[in-house]
N, C-alpha and C positions, 0 to 999 in steps of 0.2 A: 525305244522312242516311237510315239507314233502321229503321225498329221496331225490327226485332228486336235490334242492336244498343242504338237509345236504351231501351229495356226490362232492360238488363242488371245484374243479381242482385249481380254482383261486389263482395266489399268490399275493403277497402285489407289486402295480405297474403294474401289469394287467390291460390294455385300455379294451381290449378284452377278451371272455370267452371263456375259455377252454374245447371247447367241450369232451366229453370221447370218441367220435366214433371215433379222428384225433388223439388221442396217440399212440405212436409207441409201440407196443407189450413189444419188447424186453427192453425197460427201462419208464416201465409206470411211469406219475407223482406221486403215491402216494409210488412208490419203491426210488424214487428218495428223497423223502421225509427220508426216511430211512436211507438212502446211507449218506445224509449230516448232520443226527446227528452225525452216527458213526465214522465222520471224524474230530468232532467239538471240538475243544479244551475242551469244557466244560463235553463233554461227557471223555475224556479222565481223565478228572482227578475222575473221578468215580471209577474205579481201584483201588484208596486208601483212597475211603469213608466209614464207618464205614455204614453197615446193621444191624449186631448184635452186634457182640464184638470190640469195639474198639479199635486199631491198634492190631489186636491177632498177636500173635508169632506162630501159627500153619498158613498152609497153605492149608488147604483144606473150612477154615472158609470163608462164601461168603461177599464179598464186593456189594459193590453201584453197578459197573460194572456189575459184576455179575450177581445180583440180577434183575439188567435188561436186562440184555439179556435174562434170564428164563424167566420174564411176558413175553416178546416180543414173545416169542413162546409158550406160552400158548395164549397170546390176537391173536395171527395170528390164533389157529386153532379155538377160540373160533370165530373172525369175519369169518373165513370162514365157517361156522358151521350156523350160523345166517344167512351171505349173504346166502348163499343157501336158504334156507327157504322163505328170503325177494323176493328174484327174480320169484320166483314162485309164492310167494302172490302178486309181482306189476310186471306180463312181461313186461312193457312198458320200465320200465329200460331196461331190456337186449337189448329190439329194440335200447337203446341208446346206447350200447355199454357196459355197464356195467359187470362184472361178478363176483363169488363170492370170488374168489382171488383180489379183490378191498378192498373189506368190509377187509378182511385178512390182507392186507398191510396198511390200514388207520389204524387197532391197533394193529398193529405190531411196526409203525412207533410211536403211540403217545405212545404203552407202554413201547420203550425202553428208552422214554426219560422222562417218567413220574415220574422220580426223579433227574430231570439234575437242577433243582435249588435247593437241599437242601445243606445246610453248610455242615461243617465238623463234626464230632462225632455224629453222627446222629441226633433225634428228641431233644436229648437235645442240640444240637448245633443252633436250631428253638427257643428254649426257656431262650439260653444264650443271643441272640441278644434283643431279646423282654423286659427280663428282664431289658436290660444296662438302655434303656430309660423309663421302666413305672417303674424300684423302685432302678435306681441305678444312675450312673453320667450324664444319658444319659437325668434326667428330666427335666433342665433347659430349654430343647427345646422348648418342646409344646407350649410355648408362641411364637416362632419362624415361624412356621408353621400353616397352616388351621388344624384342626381337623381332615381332613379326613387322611391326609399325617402323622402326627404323629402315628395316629391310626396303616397305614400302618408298621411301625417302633416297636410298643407296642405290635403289633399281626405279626411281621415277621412269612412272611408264604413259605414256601418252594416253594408250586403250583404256587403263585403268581410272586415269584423270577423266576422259572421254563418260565415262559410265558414273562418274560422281558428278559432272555436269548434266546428266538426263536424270537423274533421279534426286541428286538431294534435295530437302528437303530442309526449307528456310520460315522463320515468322511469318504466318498468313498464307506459305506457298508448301502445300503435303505431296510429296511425291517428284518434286523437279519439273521437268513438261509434263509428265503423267502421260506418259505411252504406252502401245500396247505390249504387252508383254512379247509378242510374237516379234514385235520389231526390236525390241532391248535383246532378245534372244539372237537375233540374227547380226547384231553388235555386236557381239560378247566373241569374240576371235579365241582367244583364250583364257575360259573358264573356270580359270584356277586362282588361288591369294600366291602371295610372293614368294613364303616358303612354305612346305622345304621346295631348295631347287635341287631337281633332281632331273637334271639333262636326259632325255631320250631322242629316240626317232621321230617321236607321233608330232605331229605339228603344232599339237595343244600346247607343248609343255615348254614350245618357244621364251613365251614372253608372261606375264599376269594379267588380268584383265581388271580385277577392284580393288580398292584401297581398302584397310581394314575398318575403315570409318562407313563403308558402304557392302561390309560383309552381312550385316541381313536384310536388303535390300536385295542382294545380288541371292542369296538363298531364296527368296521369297520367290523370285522369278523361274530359278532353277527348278524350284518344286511345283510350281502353276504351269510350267513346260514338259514335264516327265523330263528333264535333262539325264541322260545312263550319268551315273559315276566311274569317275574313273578310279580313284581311291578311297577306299573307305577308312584312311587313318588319318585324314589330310581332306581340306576343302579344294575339291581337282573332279572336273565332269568333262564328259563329250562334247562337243559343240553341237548347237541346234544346227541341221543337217545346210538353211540357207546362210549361214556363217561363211562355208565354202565357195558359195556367189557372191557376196560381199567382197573376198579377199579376191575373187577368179577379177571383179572387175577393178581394183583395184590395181591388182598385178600387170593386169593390160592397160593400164590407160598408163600408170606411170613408165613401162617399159617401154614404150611407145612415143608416148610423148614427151617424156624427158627427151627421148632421143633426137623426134621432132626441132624440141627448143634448141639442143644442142646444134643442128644445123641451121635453123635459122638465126643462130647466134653467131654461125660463123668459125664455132668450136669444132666443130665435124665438118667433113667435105659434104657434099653431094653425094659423090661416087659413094661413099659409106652406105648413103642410104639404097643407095641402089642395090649394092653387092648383099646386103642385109635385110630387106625388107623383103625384096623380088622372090627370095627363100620359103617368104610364107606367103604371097599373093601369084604366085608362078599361076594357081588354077583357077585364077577369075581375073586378073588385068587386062583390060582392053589397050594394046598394045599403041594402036593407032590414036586412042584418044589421050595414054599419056604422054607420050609423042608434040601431040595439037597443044599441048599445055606450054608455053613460051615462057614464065614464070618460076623459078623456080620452087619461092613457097606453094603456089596452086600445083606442082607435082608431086611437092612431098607430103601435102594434102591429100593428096588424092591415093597415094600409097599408103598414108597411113591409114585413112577409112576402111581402104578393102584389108589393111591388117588385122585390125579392131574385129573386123567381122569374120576373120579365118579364124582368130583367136576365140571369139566368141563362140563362135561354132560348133570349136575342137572341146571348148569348156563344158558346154551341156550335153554333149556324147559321153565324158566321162566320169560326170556326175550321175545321169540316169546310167551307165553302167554297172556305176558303182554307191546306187543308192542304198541299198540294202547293207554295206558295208559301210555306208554313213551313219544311217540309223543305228548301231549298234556300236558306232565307235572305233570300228577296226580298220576304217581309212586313216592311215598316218600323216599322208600328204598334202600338200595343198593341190588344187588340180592340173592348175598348169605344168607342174612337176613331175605329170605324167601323160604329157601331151606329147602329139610326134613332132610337136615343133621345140622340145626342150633345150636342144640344140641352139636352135636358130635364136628365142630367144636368152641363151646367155652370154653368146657373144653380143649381142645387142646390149645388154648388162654390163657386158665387160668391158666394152670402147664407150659407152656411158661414163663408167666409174673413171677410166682412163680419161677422159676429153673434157668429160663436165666436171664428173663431183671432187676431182682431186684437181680441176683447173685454178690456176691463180687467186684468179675473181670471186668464185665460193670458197677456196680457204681461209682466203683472208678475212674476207667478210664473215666467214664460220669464226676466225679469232677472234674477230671483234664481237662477234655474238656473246661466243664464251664469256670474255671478260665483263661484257654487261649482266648479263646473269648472272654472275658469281655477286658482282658487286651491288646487285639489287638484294638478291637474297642474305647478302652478310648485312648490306644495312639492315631490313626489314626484320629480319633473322634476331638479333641484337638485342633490336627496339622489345620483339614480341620476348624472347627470353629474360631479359631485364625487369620487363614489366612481371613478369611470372615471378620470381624470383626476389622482388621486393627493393630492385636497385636501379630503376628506373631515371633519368635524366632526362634535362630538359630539352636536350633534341632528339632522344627517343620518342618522348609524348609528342612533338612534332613531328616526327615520321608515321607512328600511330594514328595521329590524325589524317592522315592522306590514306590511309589503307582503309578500301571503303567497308563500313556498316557488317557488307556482308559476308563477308574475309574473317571477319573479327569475330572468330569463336567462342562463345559466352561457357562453353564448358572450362572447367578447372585440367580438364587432361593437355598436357602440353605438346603430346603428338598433333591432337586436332588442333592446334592452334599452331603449328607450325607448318603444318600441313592446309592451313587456310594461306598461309603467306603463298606456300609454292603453286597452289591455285591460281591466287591471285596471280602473282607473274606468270604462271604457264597461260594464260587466259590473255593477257598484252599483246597486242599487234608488234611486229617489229618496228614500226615506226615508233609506236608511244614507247616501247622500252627503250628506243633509244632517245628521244625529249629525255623521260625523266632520268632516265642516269645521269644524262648531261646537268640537270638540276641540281641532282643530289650532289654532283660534282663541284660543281658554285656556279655552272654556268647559265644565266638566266635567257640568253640571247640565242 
């Protein structure tokens, strides 16, 4: 893989290439990329998506929204951080125009939307869907579908929902926002389809990244990028090398500030934070002035800032160390995973999982999720199979009606039209999934 290529301008429907020296300053492509998440319906309903606590009653607790806006400006100062470094080790960029506030706004722009496909109630809202079809109503299909498209369905993935929301492609709208390829590259975590799965080390082969309904879209981008492959029997490639800033700020801001939320919830002590944080800001705290801090949110504020930035740090030391190992695909890891703070953040992880994610308050409300999701998708599920199948009923055609225009896949394939249902729901705020259940329930009140 090489820069100049993974830096490419191109959007979907581009005859011609987008040079970087012909951008106009004042509204570069890859800020404009930015501009049209944050206007995009889908980004919007992030605001009432569950990060940690699901639908909390406090308001200082971070949502989806949120939660992405903080990576977006940690992955901007971490690509700026990096681009500098890059542009010095290849001037020929710069001769092209390039500079390090590029690198900045290509994961800026993919980190604010690098959670724009997941469902409602967080990861287990990923695990309700998957559930309906591999052990609940949803398995009479598989005989319906190729293997691969089920599979799709069985392993609902957020990243891969995430990359059918920036690109498909509707009546009158070619291409989804129509972004630059450089920034759908630096999205794309794992650029691979769902099977085969074939577990490894490398950190690619975690999860999927597209749905088979958006495999030549996702090709088209792989090959305007020079993406290395990783398999040649099987659609499975390297990650565009800023994929790994994407995920570094990611890692740090949810590690962090879940942990954050966790004490000012009252779930964790104080002292926690102290014993655990103090580990990675030991060689820049100003002793005296956290001290002067009478409050205890403004301390653990203030701890967590100078965290974010030791982490941040530690991240683009060992990406320019190990850029040349990016490039080529033989970084297996994510970066933090090879940081000297590996340590320190997984106990932070661990008394996380301990205090918050397995507390009362999100399991329950994880239950409640579940069971909303199953019960949206077996109705909706029903309606759309019935209808296919010629045995349609009079409060199918009524639930049909409520599934909007653009859900409603006008192909005869019945993967993609089932696969518009789990759109649709993955796309629902927690709040609205939970109204309409209650609807669909009898409850109108």
């Amino acid at each position: 893989m090489n820069w100049e290529q993974l830096l490419s301008l191109k959007r979907y429907g581009d005859i011609k290439k987008r040079p970087r020296s012909s951008q106009d300053e004042t509204r570069l492509g890859f800020e404009v990329d930015f501009d049209r998440i944050i206007f995009s319906e889908a980004f919007r309903s992030l605001q009432d998506k569950t990060q940690v606590i699901p639908l909390s009653e406090t308001d200082f607790v971070h949502t989806r929204l949120t939660h992405s806006l903080e990576v977006s400006v940690v992955g901007r100062t971490l690509g700026r951080k990096v681009g500098k470094a890059i542009l010095e080790k290849y001037p020929e960029l710069q001769k092209l125009g390039y500079t390090f506030n590029d690198f900045g706004a290509i994961v800026a722009a993919a980190s604010v939307m690098h959670d724009i496909g997941n469902p409602p109630f967080g990861h287990s809202g990923e695990k309700a869907i998957g559930a309906y079809f591999s052990s609940g109503s949803g398995q009479h299909l598989k005989t319906k579908m190729s293997e691969k498209e089920f599979q799709d369905l069985v392993d609902f993935e957020g990243n891969a929902n995430g990359f059918k929301i920036l690109t498909e492609s509707r009546e009158g709208i070619s291409g989804g926002l129509r972004l630059s390829y450089a920034t759908l590259g630096a999205f794309l975590k794992y650029p691979k389809e769902s099977l085969p799965k074939k577990p490894t080390q490398h950190i690619v082969d975690k999860k999927f990244g597209f749905f088979q309904s958006e495999k030549e879209a996702f090709l088209d981008v792989a090959s305007e990028l020079g993406l290395a492959k990783k398999s040649l029997d099987n659609i499975s490639f390297y990650r565009h090398p800023l994929a790994y800033l994407v995920e570094a700020a990611d890692d740090i801001c949810y590690t962090i500030i879940d942990f954050e939320d966790g004490i000012n919830l009252g779930l964790i002590e104080e002292d926690f934070a102290l014993e655990y944080l103090i580990k990675l800001v030991k060689d820049s705290i100003d002793s005296n002035k956290y001290h002067s801090l009478k409050h205890k949110k403004d301390r653990i504020s203030y701890l967590r800032a100078l965290a974010i930035n030791s982490l941040i740090n530690e991240a683009v030391i060992i990406f320019l160390d190990n850029e040349e190992k990016i490039l080529t695909g033989s970084f297996s890891h994510s970066l933090l995973d090879k940081c000297k703070y590996e340590a320190q953040i997984n106990d932070i992880i661990n008394i996380s999982i301990d205090k918050i994610y397995k507390s009362n308050e999100v399991v329950e409300k994880e239950i409640a999720g579940y069971k909303i999701i199953n019960d949206l998708l077996d109705t909706f599920v029903k309606a759309v199979y019935n209808s296919y199948i010629g045995t349609i009923n009079n409060y199918d055609k009524l639930i049909l009606h409520i599934l909007p225009k653009e859900f409603q896949s006008t192909s005869h394939n019945l993967y993609e039209q089932i696969l518009g249902v789990c759109s649709f729901i993955s796309r629902m705020s927690d709040g609205y999934a939970t109204r309409l259940h209650k609807k669909i329930q009898g409850s109108i009140f």
